[in-house]
FIKEGU-887805 format. One record per atom (N, C-alpha, C): residue in one letter; y, x, z. Coordinates in steps of 0.05 Angstrom, whole numbers, padded with zeros to 5 digits, always signed. Atoms other than C-alpha are relative to their C-alpha. Example, Ala and Ser with C-alpha at 12.3 -4.5 7.8 and 13.67 -1.06 7.14 Angstrom:
2
A-00024+00018+00000;A-00090+00246+00156;A+00024+00018+00000;S-00024-00016-00001;S-00021+00273+00143;S+00022-00015+00014;
***
This chain:
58
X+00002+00007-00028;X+02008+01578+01527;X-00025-00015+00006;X+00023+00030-00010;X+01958+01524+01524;X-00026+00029-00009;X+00030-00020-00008;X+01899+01586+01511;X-00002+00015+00027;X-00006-00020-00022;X+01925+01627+01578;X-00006-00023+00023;X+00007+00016-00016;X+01917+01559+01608;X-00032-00011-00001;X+00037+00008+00004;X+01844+01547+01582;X-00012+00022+00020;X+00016-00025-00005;X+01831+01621+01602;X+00003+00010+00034;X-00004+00001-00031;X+01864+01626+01672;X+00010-00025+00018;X-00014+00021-00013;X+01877+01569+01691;X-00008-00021+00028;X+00009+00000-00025;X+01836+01566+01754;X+00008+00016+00019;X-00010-00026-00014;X+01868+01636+01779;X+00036-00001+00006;X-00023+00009-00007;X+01929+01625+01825;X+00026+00026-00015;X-00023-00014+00006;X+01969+01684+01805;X+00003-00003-00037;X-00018+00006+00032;X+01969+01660+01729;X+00003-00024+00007;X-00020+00023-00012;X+01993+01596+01759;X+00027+00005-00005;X-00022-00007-00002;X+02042+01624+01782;X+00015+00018-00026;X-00011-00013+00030;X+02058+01667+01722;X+00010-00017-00016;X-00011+00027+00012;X+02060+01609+01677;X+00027-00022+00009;X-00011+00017-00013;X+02099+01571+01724;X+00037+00013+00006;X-00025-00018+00005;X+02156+01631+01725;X+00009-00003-00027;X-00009-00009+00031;X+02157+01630+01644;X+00015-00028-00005;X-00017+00015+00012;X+02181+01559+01635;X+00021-00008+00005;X-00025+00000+00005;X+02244+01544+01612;X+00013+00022-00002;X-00013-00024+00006;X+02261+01612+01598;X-00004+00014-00032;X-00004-00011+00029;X+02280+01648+01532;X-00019+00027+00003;X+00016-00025-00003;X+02244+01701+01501;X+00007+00023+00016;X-00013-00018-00007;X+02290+01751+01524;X-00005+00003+00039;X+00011+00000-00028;X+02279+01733+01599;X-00029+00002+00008;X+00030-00009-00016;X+02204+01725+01599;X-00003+00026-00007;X-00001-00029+00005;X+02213+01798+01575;X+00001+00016+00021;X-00006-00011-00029;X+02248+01813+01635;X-00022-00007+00021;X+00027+00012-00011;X+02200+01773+01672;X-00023+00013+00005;X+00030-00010-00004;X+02139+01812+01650;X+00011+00028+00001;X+00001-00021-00006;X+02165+01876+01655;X+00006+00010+00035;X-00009-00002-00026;X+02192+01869+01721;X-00030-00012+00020;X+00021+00008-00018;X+02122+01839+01746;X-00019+00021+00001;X+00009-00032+00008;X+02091+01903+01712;X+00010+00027+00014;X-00016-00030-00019;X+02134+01954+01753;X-00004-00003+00031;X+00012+00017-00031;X+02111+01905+01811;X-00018+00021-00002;X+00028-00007-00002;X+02041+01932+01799;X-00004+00034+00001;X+00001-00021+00008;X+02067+02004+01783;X-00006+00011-00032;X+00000+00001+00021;X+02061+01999+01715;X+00027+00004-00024;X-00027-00003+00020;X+02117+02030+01659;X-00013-00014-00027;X-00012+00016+00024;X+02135+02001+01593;X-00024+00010-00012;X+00022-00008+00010;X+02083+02042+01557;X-00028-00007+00013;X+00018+00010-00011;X+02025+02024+01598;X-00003-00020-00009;X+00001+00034+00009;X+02048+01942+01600;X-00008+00003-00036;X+00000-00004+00034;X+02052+01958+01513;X-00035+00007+00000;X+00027-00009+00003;X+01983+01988+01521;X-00016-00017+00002;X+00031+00028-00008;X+01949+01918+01557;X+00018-00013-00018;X-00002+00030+00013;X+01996+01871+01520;X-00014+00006-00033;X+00013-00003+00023;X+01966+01907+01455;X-00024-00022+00008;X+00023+00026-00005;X+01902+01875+01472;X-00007-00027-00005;X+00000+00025+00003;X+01925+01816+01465;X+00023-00007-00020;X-00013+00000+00019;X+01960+01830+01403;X+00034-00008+00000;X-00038+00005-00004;X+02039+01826+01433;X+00007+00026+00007;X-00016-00027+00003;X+02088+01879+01447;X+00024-00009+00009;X-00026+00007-00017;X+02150+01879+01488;X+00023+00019-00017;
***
């Protein structure tokens, strides 16, 4: 958390991102990011495709 905060942490919508994830279990920020990803039009394979990038995986 504390690198996503170095890296965006001037940009309101990872504010807000961050600010959705705490206090939630893995299992929810799961839900969380996939459901913010289908926001954008984005399926499961896609989201898997950027969170590679950044070496995670849903």
């Amino acid at each position: 958390m504390a690198i996503f905060q170095q890296m965006f942490g001037n940009d309101p919508l990872m504010q807000r991102a961050m600010q959705m994830g705490r206090g939630k279990n893995p299992q929810q920020l799961q839900e969380t990011v996939r459901n913010l990803a289908r926001q954008r039009g984005m399926d499961d394979q896609q989201l898997n495709q950027l969170l590679s990038q950044f070496g995670l995986r849903i």
